[in-house]
C-alpha positions in Angstrom: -1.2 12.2 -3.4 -0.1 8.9 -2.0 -2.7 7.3 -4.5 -2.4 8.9 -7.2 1.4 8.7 -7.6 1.2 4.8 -6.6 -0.7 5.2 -9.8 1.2 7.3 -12.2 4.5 4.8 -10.8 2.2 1.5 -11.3 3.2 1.0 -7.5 4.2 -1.8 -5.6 5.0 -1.9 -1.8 9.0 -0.7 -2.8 7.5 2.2 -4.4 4.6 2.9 -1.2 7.7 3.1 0.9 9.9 5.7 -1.4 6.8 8.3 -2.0 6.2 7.7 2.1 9.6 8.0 2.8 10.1 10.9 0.8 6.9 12.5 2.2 8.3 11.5 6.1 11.8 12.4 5.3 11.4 15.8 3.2 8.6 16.9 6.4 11.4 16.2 8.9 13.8 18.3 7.1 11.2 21.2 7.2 10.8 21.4 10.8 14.8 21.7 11.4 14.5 24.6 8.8 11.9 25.7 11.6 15.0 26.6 14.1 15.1 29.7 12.4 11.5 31.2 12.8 12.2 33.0 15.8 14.5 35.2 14.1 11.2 36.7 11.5 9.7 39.9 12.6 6.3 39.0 11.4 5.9 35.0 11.9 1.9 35.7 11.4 2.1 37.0 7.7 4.5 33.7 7.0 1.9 31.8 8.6 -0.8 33.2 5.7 1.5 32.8 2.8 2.4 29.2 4.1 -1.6 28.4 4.5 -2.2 29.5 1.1 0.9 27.4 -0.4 -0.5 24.3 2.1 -4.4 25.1 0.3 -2.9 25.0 -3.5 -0.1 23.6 -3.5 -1.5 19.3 -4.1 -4.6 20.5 -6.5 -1.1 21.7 -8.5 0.8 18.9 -8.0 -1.8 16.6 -8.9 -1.7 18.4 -12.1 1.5 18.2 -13.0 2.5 14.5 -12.1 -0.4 13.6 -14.4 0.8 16.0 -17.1 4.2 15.5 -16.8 4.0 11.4 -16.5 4.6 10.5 -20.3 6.5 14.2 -21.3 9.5 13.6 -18.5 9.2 9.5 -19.4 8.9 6.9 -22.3 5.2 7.3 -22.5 3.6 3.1 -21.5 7.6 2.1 -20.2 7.7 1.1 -16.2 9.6 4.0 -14.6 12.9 2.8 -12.3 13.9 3.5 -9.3 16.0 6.6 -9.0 13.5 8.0 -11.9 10.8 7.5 -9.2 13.0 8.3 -5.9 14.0 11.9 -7.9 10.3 12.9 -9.1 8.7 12.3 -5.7 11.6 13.9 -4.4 11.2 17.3 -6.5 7.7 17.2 -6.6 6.6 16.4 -2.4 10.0 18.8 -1.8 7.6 22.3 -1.9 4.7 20.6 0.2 6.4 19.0 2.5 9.0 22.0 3.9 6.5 24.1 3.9 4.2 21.8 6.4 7.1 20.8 8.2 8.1 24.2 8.7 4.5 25.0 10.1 5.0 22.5 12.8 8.0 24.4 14.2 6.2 27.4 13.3 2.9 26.7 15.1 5.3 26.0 18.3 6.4 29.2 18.5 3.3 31.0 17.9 1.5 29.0 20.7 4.3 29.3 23.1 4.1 31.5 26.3 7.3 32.6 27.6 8.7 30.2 25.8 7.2 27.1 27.8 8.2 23.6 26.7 4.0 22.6 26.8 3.4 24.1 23.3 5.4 21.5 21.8 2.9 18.6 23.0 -0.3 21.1 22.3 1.0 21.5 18.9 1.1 17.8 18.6 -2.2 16.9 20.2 -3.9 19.3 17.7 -1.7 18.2 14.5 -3.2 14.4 15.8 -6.8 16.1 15.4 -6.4 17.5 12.0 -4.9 13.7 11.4 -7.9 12.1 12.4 -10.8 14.3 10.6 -8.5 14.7 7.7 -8.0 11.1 7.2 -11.2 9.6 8.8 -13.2 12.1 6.1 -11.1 11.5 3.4 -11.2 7.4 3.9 -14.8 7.1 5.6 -16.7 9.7 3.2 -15.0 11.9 0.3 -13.7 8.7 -1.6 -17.0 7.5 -1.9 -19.0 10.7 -3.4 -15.8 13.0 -5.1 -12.7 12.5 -7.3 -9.3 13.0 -6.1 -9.5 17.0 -7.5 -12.9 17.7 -5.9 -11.6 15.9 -2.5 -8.1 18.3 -2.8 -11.1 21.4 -3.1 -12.1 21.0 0.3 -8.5 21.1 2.5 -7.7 24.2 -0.1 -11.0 25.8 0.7 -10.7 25.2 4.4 -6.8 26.8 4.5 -7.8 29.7 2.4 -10.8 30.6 4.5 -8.4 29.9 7.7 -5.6 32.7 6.0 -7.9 35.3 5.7 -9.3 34.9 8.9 -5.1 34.9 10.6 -4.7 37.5 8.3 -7.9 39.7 9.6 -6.8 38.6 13.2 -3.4 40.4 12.8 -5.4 43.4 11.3 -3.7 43.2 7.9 -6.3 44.1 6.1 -4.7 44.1 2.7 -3.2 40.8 3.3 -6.4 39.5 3.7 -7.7 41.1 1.1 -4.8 39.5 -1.6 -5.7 36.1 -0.1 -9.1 36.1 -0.6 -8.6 37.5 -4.2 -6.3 34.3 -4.6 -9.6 32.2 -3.2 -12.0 33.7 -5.4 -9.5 33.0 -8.7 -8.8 29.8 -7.3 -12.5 29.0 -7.3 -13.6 30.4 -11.0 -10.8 28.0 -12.1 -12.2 25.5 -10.9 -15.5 26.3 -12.1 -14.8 27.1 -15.3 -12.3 23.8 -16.3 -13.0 20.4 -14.9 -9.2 19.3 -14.0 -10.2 15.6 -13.4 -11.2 15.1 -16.4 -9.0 17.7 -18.4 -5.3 15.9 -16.6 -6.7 12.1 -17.0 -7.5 12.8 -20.8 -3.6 14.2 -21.0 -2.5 11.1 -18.9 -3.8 8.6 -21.5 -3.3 10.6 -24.6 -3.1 8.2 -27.5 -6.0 6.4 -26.2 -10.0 7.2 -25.5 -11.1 7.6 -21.7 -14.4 6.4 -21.8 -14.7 6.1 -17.8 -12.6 7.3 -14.8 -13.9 7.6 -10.9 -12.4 6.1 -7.9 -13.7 3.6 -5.5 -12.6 3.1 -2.1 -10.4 0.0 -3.6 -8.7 2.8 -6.2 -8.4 4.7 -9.4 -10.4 2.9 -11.9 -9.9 4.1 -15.8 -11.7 2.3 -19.1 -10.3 3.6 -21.9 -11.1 2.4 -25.7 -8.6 1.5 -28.4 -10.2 0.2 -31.2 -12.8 -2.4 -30.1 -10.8 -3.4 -27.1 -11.2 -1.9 -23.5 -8.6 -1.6 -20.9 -9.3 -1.4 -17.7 -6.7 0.0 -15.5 -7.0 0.7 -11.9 -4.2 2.4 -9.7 -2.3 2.8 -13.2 -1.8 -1.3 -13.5 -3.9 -2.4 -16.8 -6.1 -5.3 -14.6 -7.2 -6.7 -17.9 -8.1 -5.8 -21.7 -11.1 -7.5 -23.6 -10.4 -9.7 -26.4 -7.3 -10.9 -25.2 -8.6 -14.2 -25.9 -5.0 -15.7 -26.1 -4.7 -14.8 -22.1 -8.2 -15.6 -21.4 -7.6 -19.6 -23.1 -4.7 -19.6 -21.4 -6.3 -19.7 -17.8 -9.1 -21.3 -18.3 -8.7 -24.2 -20.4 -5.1 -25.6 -18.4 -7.1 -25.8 -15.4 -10.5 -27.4 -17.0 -8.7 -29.6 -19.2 -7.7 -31.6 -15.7 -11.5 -31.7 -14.7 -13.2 -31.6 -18.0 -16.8 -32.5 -16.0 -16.4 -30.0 -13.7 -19.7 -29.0 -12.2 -18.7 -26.0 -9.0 -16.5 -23.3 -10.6 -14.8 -20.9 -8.0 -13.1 -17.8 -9.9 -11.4 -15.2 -8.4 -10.9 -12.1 -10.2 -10.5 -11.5 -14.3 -13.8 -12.8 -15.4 -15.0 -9.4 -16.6 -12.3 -9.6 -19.3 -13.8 -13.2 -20.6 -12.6 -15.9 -18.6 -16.1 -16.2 -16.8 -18.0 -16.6 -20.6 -14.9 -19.2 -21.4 -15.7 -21.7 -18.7 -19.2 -22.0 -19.7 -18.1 -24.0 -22.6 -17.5 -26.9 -20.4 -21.1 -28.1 -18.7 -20.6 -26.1 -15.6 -23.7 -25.9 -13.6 -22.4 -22.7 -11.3 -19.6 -20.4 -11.5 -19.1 -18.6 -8.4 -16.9 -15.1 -9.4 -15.6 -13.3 -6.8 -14.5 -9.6 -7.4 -13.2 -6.9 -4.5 -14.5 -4.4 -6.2 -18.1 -3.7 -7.3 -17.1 -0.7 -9.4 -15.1 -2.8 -11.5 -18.5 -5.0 -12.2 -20.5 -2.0 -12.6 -18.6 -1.0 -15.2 -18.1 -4.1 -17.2 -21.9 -3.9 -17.5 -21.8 -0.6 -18.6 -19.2 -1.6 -21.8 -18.9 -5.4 -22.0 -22.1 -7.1 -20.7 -21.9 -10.1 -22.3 -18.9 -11.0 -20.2 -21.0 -12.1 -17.0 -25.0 -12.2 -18.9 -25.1 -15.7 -17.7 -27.5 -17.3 -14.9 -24.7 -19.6 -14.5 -22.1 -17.1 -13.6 -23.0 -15.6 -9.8 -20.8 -12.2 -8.8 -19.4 -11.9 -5.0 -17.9 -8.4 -4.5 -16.1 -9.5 -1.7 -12.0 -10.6 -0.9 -11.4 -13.5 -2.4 -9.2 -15.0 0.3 -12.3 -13.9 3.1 -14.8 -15.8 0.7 -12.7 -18.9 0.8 -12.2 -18.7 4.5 -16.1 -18.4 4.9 -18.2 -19.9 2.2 -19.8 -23.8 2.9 -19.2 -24.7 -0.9 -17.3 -27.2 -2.5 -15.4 -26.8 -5.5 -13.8 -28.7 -8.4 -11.9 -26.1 -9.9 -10.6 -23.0 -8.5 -8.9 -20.4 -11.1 -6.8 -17.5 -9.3 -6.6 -15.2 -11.6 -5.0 -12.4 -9.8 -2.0 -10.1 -10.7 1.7 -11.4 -9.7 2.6 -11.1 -6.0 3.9 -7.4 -6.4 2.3 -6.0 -3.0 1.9 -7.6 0.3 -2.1 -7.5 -0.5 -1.7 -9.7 -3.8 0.7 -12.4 -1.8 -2.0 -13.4 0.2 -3.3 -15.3 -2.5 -0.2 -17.0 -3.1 0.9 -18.8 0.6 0.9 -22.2 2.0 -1.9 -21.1 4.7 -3.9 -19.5 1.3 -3.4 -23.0 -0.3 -4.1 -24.5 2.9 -7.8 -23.4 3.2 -8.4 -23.6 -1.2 -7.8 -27.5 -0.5 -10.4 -27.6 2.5 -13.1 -25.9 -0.5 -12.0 -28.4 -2.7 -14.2 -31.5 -4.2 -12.1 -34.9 -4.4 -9.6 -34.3 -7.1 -10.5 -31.3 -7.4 -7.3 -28.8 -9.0 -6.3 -25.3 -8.2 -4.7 -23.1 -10.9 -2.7 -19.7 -10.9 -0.3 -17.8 -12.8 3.0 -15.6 -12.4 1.2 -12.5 -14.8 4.2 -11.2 -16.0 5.1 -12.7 -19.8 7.7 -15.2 -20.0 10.1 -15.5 -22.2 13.5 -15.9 -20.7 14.1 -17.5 -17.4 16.6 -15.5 -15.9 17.7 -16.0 -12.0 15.4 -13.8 -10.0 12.5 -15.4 -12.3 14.2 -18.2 -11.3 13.6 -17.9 -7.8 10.2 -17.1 -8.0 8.9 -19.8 -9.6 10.9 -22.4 -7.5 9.3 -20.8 -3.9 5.9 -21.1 -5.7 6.2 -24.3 -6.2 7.6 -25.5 -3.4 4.7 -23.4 -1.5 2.6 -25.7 -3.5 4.2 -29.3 -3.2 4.1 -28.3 0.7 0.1 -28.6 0.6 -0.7 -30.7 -2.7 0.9 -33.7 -3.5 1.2 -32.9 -7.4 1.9 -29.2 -9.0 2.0 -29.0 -13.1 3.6 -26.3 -14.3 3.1 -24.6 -18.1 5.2 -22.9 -19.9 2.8 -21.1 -21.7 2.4 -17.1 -22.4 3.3 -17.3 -18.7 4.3 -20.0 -15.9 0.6 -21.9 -15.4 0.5 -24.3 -11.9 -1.6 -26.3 -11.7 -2.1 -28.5 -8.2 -3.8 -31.4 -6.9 -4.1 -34.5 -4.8 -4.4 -36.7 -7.9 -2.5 -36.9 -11.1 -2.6 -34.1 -13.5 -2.4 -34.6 -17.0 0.4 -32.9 -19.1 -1.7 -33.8 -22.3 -3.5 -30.3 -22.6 -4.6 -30.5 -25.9 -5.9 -33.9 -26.0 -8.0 -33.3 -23.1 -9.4 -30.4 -24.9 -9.8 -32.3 -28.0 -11.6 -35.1 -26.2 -14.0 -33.0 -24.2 -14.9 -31.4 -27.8 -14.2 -27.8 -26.8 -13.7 -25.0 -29.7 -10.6 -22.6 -29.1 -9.2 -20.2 -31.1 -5.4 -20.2 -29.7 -4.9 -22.8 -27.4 -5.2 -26.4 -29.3 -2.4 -28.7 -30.5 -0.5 -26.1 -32.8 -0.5 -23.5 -30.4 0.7 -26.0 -27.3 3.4 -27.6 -29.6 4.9 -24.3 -30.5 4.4 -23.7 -26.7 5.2 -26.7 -24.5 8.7 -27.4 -25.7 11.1 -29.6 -24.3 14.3 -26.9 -23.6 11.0 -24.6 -21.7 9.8 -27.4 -19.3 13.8 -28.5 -18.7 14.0 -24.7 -18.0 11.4 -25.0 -15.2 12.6 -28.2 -14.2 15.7 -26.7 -13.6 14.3 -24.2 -11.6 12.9 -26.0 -9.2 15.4 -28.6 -8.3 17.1 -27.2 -5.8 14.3 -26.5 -3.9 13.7 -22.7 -2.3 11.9 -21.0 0.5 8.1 -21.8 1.4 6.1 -18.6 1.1 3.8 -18.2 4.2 1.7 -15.3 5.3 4.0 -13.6 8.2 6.9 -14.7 5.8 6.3 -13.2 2.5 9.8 -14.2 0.8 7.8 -14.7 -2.4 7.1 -10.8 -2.6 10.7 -10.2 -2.2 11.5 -12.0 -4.6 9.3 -10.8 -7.4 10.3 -7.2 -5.8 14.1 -8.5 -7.0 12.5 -9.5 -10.4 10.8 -6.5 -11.2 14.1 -4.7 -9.5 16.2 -6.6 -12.1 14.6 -4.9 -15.2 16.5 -1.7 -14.1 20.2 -0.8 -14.0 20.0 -0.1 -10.3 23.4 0.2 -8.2 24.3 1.2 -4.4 26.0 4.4 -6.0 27.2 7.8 -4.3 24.2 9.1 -3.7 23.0 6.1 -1.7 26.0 5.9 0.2 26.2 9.5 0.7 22.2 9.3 2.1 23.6 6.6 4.6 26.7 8.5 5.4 24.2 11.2 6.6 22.0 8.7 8.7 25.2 7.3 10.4 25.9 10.8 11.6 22.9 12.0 12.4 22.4 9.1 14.8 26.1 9.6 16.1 25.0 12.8 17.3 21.4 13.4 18.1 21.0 13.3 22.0 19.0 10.7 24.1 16.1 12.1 24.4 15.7 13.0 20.4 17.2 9.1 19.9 14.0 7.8 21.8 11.9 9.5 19.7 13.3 8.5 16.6 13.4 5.2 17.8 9.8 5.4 18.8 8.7 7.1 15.0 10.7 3.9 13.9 8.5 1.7 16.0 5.0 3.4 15.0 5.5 3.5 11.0 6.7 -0.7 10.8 4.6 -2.1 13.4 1.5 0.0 11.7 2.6 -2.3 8.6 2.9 -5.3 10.5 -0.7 -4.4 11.7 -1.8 -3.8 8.3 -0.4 -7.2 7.4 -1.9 -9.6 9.9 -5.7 -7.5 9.0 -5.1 -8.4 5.5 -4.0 -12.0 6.4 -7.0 -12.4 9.1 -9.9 -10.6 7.7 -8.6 -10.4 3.9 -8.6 -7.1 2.1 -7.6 -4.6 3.9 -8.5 -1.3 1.9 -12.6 -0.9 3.4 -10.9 -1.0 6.5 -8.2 0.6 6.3 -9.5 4.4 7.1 -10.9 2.2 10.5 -6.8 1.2 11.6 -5.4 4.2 10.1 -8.1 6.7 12.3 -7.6 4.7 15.3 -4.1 5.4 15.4 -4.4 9.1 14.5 -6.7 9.0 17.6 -4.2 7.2 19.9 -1.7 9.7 18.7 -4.8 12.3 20.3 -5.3 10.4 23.2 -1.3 9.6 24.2 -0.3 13.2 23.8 -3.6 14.6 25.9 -2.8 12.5 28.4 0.8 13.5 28.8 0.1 17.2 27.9 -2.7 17.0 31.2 -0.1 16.1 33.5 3.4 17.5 32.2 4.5 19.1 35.2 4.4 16.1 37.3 5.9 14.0 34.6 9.6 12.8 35.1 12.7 11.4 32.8 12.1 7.9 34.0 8.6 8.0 32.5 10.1 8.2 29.0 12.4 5.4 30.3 9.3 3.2 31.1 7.4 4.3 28.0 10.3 2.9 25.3 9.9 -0.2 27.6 6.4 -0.7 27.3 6.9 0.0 23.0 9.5 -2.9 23.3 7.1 -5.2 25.3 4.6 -4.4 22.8 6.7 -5.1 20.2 7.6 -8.8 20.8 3.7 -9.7 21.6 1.9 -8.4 18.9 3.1 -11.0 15.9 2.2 -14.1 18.3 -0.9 -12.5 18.8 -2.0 -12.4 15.4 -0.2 -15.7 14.7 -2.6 -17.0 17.5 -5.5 -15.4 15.7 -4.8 -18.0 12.6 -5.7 -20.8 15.0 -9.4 -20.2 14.8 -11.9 -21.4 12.6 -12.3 -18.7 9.9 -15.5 -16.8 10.9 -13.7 -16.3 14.7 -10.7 -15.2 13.0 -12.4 -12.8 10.5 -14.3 -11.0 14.1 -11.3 -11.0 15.9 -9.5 -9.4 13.3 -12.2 -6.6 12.9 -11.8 -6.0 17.0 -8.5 -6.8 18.1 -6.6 -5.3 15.7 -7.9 -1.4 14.9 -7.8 -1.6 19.0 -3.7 -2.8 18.8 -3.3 0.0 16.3 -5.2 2.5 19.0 -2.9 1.1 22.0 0.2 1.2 20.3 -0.3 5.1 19.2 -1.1 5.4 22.8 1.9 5.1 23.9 4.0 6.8 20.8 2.0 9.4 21.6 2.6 10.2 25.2 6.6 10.2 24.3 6.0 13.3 22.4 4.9 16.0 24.8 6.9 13.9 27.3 10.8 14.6 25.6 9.7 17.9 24.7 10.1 18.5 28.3 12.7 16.3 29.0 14.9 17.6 26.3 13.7 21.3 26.2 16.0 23.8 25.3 14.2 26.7 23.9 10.8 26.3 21.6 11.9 26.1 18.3 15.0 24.1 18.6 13.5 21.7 20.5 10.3 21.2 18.4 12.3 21.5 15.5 15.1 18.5 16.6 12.1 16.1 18.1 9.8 16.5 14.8 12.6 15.8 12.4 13.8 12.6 14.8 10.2 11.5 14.7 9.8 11.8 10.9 13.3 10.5 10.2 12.6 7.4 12.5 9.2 6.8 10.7 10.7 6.8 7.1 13.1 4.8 7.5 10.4 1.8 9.3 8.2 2.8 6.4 10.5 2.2 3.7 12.5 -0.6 5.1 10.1 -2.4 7.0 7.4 -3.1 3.8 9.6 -3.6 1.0 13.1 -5.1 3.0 12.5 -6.7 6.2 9.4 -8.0 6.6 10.0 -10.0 3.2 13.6 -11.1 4.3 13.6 -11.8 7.8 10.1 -12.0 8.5 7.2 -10.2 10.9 8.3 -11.7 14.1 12.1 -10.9 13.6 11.1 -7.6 12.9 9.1 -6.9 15.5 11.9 -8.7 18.2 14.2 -6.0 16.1 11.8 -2.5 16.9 11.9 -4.2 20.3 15.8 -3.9 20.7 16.1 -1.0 19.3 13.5 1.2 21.8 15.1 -1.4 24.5 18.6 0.2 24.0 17.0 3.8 23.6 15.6 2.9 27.0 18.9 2.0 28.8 20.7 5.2 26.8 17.9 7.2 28.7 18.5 5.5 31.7 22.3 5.8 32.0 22.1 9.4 30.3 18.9 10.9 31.8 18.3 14.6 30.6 18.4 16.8 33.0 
């Protein structure tokens, strides 16, 4: 679900953290709706009928979002923000009650005169439905299925599960009704292909002539005319004969180094760019692309984009292969998408820049682009071109910029030449758009005194564990909507303030602690990515290893419970606050290495941070359902919905608010205050 409405919403990180939050938020609220189970005469039969809901409820879902996408919107318009916030509202509402109602549920139905244990058993087995769920899912079904034939095996798993309750409480024609509903459920799916039938309604207007996933993403190729688009995660990466785009980025860059032998390009060259540079007398072009799929499929429709033995493919991070590769280069071409995620800002910080000018021959030049077209510089555009350049001039002694279809830089050591289209001219080089016509129409003086403008003020450099450059594209894309703090925002925060006004100590630590888990986690996934480089065929690796410290914490606890005392959950928000203020110099220490140490240490140190962290967020759980024990559901009920309040709100303000503003290492000494003064509430209020 996650992936597929990150691609339906063409998501960025602000989007990530609405759809989580949402997901987090809307669980939380149904396992307070839990309080109430112990009042049903038959809490068995509601546990079938909420299996069965659980089994078919995302294969609908799925459906719909990709149906309703371009009926409910302007069919090819970006959606805005309380567009998005609503849908994922209405549409994760139904899931998520009903799971988070199963938690509270589940507690009830494993409790034995009404002991406080089955709170922590229901969480130590929840944490082992995490980890096979999510370890299969990242480790195994993305490779060999599509998103509907992955969503087939949870629904046949629940199904078979409800008849089997069902025949365990002897209600035979319960059972029977469910496993008509499997067997319909199944010819269905026989009978239509949904993949296929939903992604042909998604892209009406235009021919799918490819869609499968990778473990990178969504990947589509459809066919308008005799140009392909191919769009992965719902973001168009590039369309064939562009050749206006594809001038654009190579010829600014070659122009400076018209004899440029070594090549280094990083992403686009299936859409052209690769064939372009070969009309300069490059001896290699070395092309690096994260995903193979992306290649396979190029050769499948365009294959005279790479059939060169000059042009050699890489299917690796770009930012990994610049860290470990022993060639030198004399141009290097970033032609990556605008710094819209955390993953795509890599490729645009002083420390990225930093190890491009170490691979770089003697006057050699880098070149990269803001994607989005330019037209009119407006302040938040503003801003992000002056803390790009400025990230530049911090490593490079000269940065050019273009004012061309968008905001070319180009950087070097040694002069760069503004002439464009007499260098092109000179070095005898045929284009189509950009020569002297196009660039005079192009490179007028009230465009570059609109740049120069920009960037004399100076701004904010843009650094790996500071990503202010993210935030502010995040405020450019932000700016294209009518957005406003209105009643419904203030209302939402109204409701926080209370809620935290009057949930007890014990539920406080715990939200506190859910707060802790979901931003560190980012931070985590934010120094892999910085470290290592891409973080997506690893990601199942940090994500599993934190489902199974969740496991381990929680078995621990649940072991021992009876001996276990008040002050423990003291010591516990301790240690989270102690872990909290190391772990961003310990990945800032990790940047000190030489690149192949750093890339190793990465791979170890940090799925093993993620495993010791969820260690100790999970022993709070089972831990303050003793401490705070009431009576079984009440109790489950309050400490689920503090834990998933506490981890939306990390998950949607840490990625796409305070990380970019203030930074990881603020952000971390901030989770570290906040479970320090959960501890001392604990400590001057123990439960009793």
């Amino acid at each position: 679900m996650m992936r597929e409405l990150l691609a339906v919403f063409s998501g960025n990180e602000l989007v990530f953290g609405i759809v989580l939050g949402n997901w987090l938020l809307l669980t939380g609220v149904g396992s307070m709706l839990g309080q109430t189970v112990h009042r049903i005469s038959r809490p068995l039969v509601l546990l079938v009928c909420a299996q069965v809901v659980i089994a078919l409820l995302p294969i609908v879902d799925v459906f719909l979002l990709r149906l309703l996408r371009n009926v409910v919107f302007v069919r090819g318009a970006e959606v805005g923000l309380p567009e998005i916030t609503g849908s994922c509202f209405i549409l994760l509402a139904p899931y998520c009650l009903v799971a988070g109602y199963l938690l509270t549920l589940a507690c009830f139905l494993l409790a034995r005169r009404g002991e406080e244990a089955s709170i922590g058993r229901v969480y130590f087995l929840d944490n082992i439905g995490d980890v096979v769920g999510g370890g299969l899912f990242s480790l195994v079904l993305i490779y060999w299925f599509e998103h509907f034939q992955i969503l087939y095996f949870p629904a046949l798993l629940n199904l078979v599960f409800a008849v089997l309750v069902a025949g365990f409480d002897r209600r035979r024609i319960l059972a029977f009704a469910v496993l008509l509903i499997a067997v319909a459920s199944v010819t269905v799916v026989l009978k239509f292909d949904l993949e296929r039938i939903s992604t042909q309604i998604e892209y009406a207007g235009q021919r799918v002539v490819y869609q499968a996933n990778s473990p990178y993403g969504s990947l589509v190729v459809t066919r308008l005319g005799d140009q392909y688009n191919f769009i992965e995660n719902g973001v168009v990466l590039f369309s064939t004969n562009n050749t206006e785009k594809v001038e654009e980025t190579v010829h600014y860059a070659m122009a400076q180094r018209p004899d440029a032998r070594d090549v280094l390009l990083i992403s686009g060259g299936v859409s052209g760019t690769a064939r372009e540079l070969l009309k300069y007398p490059i001896d290699r072009i070395d092309y690096v692309e994260l995903d193979p799929l992306i290649i396979e499929v190029a050769n499948m429709f365009v294959p005279e984009s790479l059939g060169d033995s000059r042009i050699h493919i890489v299917n690796t991070d770009g930012r990994l292969f610049i860290r470990q590769t022993a060639n030198r280069y004399d141009v290097v071409i970033l032609d990556v998408p605008d710094p819209s995620t955390f993953q795509i800002n890599r490729f645009y910080t002083s420390e990225f820049f930093e190890e491009i000018k170490r691979k770089l021959t003697d006057g050699g030049v880098v070149s990269l682009s803001l994607g989005r077209r330019y037209d009119y510089l407006g302040e938040e555009l503003a801003d992000v071109i002056a803390v790009l350049h400025n990230t530049l001039r911090e490593v490079f002694t000269h940065v050019l910029m273009i004012p061309g279809g968008q905001v070319y830089f180009l950087a070097s050591d040694v002069d760069l030449i503004g002439d464009i289209a007499g260098q092109i001219e000179k070095a005898r080089v045929s284009t189509e758009y950009v020569n002297r016509n196009y660039l005079n129409a192009t490179i007028t003086p009230d465009r570059m005194a609109e740049l120069k403008s920009a960037v004399e003020n100076g701004a904010t450099v843009n650094r790996d564990f500071y990503p202010v450059l993210y935030y502010y594209d995040l405020r450019y894309w932000m700016s294209q909507f009518k957005v406003r703090f209105g009643l419904l925002e203030g209302l939402l925060l109204l409701m926080l303030v209370v809620y935290l006004l009057r949930i007890r100590p014990v539920s406080f630590a715990i939200f506190t602690t859910g707060f802790a888990a979901s931003t560190l986690e980012v931070v985590l996934l934010i120094g892999f990515q910085v470290l290592y480089g891409s973080v997506y065929n690893k990601v199942g690796l940090i994500v599993t290893m934190f489902l199974l410290g969740l496991g381990i914490g929680s078995y621990i606890v649940n072991r021992s419970i009876k001996r276990r005392k008040a002050m423990d959950l003291v010591v516990l928000e301790g240690a989270v606050a102690v872990y909290a203020v190391l772990i961003p110099f310990v990945l800032m220490g990790f940047g000190y290495l030489d690149g192949v140490a750093t890339s190793i240490a990465a791979q170890i140190v940090i799925p093993v941070s993620a495993l010791v962290l969820a260690i100790l967020v999970g022993m709070e759980f089972p831990l303050a359902g003793k401490m705070g024990f009431q009576q079984v559901t009440s109790t489950a009920a309050k400490l689920y919905s503090a834990d998933y309040f506490g981890a939306a709100i990390g998950a949607l303000l840490a990625s796409t608010l305070l990380i970019p503003i203030i930074g990881v290492v603020y952000v971390c000494f901030l989770v570290a205050g906040l479970n320090i003064l959960s501890g001392v509430i604990l400590f001057c209020r123990p439960p009793t």
